[in-house]
C-alpha positions in Angstrom: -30.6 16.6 -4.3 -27.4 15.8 -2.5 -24.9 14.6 -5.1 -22.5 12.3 -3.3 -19.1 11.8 -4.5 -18.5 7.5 -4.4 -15.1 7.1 -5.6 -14.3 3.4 -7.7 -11.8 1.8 -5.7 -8.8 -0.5 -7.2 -7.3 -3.2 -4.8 -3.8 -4.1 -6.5 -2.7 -7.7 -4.9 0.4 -9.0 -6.3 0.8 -12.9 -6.3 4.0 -14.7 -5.8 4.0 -18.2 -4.2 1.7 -17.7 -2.0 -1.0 -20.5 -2.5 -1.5 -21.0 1.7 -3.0 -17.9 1.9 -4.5 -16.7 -0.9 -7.5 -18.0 -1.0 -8.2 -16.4 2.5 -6.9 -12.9 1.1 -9.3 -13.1 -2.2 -12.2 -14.2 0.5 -11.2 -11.4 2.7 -12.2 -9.2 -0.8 -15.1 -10.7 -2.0 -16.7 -10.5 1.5 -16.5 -6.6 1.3 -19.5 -4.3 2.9 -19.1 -2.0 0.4 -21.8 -1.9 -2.2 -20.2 0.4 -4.9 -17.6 0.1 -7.5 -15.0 -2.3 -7.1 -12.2 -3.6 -8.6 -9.4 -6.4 -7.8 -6.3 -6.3 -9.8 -4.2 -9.9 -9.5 -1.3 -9.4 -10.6 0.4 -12.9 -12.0 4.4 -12.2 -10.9 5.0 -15.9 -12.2 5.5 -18.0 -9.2 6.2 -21.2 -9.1 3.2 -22.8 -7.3 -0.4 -23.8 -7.4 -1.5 -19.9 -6.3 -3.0 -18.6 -10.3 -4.9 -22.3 -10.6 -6.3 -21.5 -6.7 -7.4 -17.9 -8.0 -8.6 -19.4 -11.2 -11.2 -21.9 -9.5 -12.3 -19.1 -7.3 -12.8 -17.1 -10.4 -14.9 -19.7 -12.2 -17.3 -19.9 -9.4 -17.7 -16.4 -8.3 -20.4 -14.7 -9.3 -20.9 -11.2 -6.8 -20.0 -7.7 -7.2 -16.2 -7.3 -7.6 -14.7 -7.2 -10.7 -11.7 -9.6 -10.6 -8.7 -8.9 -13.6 -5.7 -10.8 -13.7 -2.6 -9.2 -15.7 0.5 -11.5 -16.4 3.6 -10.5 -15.8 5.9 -12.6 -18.5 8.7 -13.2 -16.0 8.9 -13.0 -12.5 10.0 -9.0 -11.7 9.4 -8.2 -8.0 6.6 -6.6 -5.8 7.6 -3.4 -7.0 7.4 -3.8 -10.4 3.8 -6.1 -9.9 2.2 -2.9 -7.6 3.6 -0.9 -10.9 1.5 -3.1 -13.1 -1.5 -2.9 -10.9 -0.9 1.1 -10.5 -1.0 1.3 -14.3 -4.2 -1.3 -14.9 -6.4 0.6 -12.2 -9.3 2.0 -13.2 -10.3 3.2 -10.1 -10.0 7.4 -8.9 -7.9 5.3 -5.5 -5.7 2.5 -5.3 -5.6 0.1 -2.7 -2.1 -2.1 -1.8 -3.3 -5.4 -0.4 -0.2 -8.2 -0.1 -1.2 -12.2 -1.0 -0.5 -13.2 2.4 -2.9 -11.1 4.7 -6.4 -10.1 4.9 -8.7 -7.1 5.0 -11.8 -6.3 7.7 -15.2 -6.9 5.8 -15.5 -3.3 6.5 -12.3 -2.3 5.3 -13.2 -0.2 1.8 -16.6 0.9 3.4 -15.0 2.7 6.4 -11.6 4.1 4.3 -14.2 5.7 1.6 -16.6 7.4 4.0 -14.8 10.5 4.2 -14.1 10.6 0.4 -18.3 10.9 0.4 -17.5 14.6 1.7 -13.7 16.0 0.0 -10.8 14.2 -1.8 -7.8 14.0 -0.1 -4.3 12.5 -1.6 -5.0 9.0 0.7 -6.3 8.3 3.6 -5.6 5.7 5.6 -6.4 2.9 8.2 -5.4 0.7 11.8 -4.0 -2.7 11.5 -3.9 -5.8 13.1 -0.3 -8.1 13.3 -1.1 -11.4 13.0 1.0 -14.5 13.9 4.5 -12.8 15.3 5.2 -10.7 18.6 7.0 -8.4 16.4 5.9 -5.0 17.7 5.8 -2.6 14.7 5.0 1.1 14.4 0.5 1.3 14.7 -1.5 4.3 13.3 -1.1 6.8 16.0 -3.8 9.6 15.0 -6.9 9.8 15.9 -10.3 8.6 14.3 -11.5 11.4 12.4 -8.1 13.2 11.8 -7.3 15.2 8.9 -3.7 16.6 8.0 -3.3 19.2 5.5 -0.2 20.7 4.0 3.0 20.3 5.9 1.5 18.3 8.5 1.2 14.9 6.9 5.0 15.5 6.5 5.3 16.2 10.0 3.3 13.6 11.9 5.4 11.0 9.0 8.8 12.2 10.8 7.4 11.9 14.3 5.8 8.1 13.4 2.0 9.4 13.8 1.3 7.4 10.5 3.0 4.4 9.4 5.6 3.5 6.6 3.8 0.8 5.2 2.5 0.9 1.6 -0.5 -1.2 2.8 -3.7 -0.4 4.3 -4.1 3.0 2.7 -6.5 4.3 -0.6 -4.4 7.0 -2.6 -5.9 9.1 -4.7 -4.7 7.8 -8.2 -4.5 11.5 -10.2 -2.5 12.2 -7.4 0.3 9.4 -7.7 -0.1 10.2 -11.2 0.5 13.7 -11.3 3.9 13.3 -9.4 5.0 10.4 -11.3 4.9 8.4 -7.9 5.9 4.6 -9.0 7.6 2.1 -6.9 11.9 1.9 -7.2 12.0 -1.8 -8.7 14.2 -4.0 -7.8 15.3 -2.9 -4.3 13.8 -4.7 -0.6 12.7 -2.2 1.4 10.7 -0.4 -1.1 8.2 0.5 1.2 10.8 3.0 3.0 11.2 4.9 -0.1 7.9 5.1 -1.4 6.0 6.4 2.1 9.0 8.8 2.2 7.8 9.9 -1.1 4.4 10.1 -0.2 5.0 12.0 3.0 6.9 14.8 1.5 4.5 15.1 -1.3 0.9 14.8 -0.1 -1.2 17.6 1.2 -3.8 16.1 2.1 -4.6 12.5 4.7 -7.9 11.3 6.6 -7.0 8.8 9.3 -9.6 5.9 10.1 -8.7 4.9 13.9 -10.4 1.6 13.3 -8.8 -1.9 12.3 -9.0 -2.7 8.4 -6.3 -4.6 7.8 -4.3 -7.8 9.3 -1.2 -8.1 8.3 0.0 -11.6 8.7 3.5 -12.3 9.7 4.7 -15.6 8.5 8.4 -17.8 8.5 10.3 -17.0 5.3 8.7 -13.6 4.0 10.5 -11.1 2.8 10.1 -9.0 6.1 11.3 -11.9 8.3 14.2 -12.9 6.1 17.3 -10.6 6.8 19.3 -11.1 3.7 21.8 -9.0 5.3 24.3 -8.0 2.1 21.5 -7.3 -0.2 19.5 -5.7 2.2 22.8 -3.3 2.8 22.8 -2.6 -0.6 19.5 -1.6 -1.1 19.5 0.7 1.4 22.0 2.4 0.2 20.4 2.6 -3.1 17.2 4.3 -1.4 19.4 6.6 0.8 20.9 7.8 -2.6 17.3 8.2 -4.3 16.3 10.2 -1.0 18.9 12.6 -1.1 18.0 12.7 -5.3 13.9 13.2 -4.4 14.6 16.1 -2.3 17.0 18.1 -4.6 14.4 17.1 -7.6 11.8 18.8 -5.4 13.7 21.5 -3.4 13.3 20.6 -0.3 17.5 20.2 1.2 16.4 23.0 3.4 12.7 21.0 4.9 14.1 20.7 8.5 11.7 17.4 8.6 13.1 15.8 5.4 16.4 16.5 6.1 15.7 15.0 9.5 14.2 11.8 7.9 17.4 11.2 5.6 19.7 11.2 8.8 17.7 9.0 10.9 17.2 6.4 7.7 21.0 6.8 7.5 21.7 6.0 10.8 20.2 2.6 9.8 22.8 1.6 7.3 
């Protein structure tokens, strides 16, 4: 008999004040095509609206296959720190970021698991939609089907093949474990470390060409809000942790790295 490998798959969606949309993004989840394991990890960053007693009546009438936990942060602490908490809950071999304010394709987990039917790799990852905004921001550049090995998820990182996002990808959990890979909390911007992280570190990716996920761009999000002196600072702060990563792992003299650290700095 052909034994094939299905992987248990963890979405991790934060929640802070954001009771407009997430009934929509918990829809978007429990409409899923894919028939296996499943889990949805809500994490409860204390906001200050109606978006946990929205979840909660959702909860109390749902009754299909995905298995909805909600941890409780005690005070408010920040995406970071609430992906953290969702990293650490998972009980799933791959994690999935999904944000409270956007959406994933009904086919979203079905078509980013396929190839994990054949060979782990350290994440793979999917197209997305923008919705809401003109805003042009960096797509998924390879091609259906592609795989990267070694160096070369590194590479096609520096050259904007594959996007910065933390969103819209499954990584393989033993993998983010065995580097210690956690998001910096506290900082804006984490995203910039984090994929940075992920870029010089992985060895393996599988690209799905295909739309799974919409990001929705709305007034007042963090990503629209430029909070210029804060947002200085923090990039600093991640321009320091950079240059820290790459001595920690030996990797000064990785022409690519060393190429990403100037062009982030170029930013500040």
């Amino acid at each position: 008999d052909i034994i094939i490998n299905m992987a248990k798959i963890s979405i991790i969606i934060p929640v802070y004040n954001v009771a407009p949309y997430i009934e929509d993004c918990l829809r978007s989840v429990m409409n899923q095509t894919w028939q296996d394991s499943l889990e949805c990890i809500l994490v409860d960053d204390c906001g200050t609206d109606e978006s946990m007693r929205l979840i909660e009546q959702m909860m109390e009438t749902y009754t299909g296959k995905v298995d909805f936990r909600i941890i409780r942060h005690p005070q408010n602490r920040g995406l970071s720190a609430a992906r953290n908490s969702g990293i650490d809950a998972a009980t799933g071999d791959y994690v999935f970021f999904l944000d409270s304010d956007d959406e994933i394709t009904p086919d979203c987990i079905e078509r980013l698991t396929k190839p994990l039917q054949d060979k782990d790799y350290d994440f793979v990852v999917g197209g997305y939609q923008i919705i809401g905004s003109q805003i042009q921001m960096d797509p998924l550049r390879l091609k259906d089907g592609a795989v990267l090995d070694g160096d070369e998820v590194l590479k096609a990182y520096r050259v904007k093949d594959w996007y910065l996002m933390s969103v819209n990808k499954l990584y393989q959990v033993s993998f983010l474990n065995r580097h210690h890979l956690r998001f910096q909390e506290g900082i804006i911007h984490e995203d910039e470390l984090w994929s940075f992280q992920i870029a010089c570190l992985a060895k393996s990716l599988y690209a799905v060409g295909h739309v799974t996920y919409l990001y929705k761009i709305r007034e007042g999000s963090i990503t629209v809000k430029k909070n210029y002196e804060r947002s200085c600072t923090c990039i600093n702060l991640i321009l320091k942790e950079m240059c820290n990563f790459s001595r920690h792992h030996h990797l000064e003299q990785n022409q690519d790295v060393h190429n990403l650290i100037q062009n982030f700095q170029m930013i500040t």
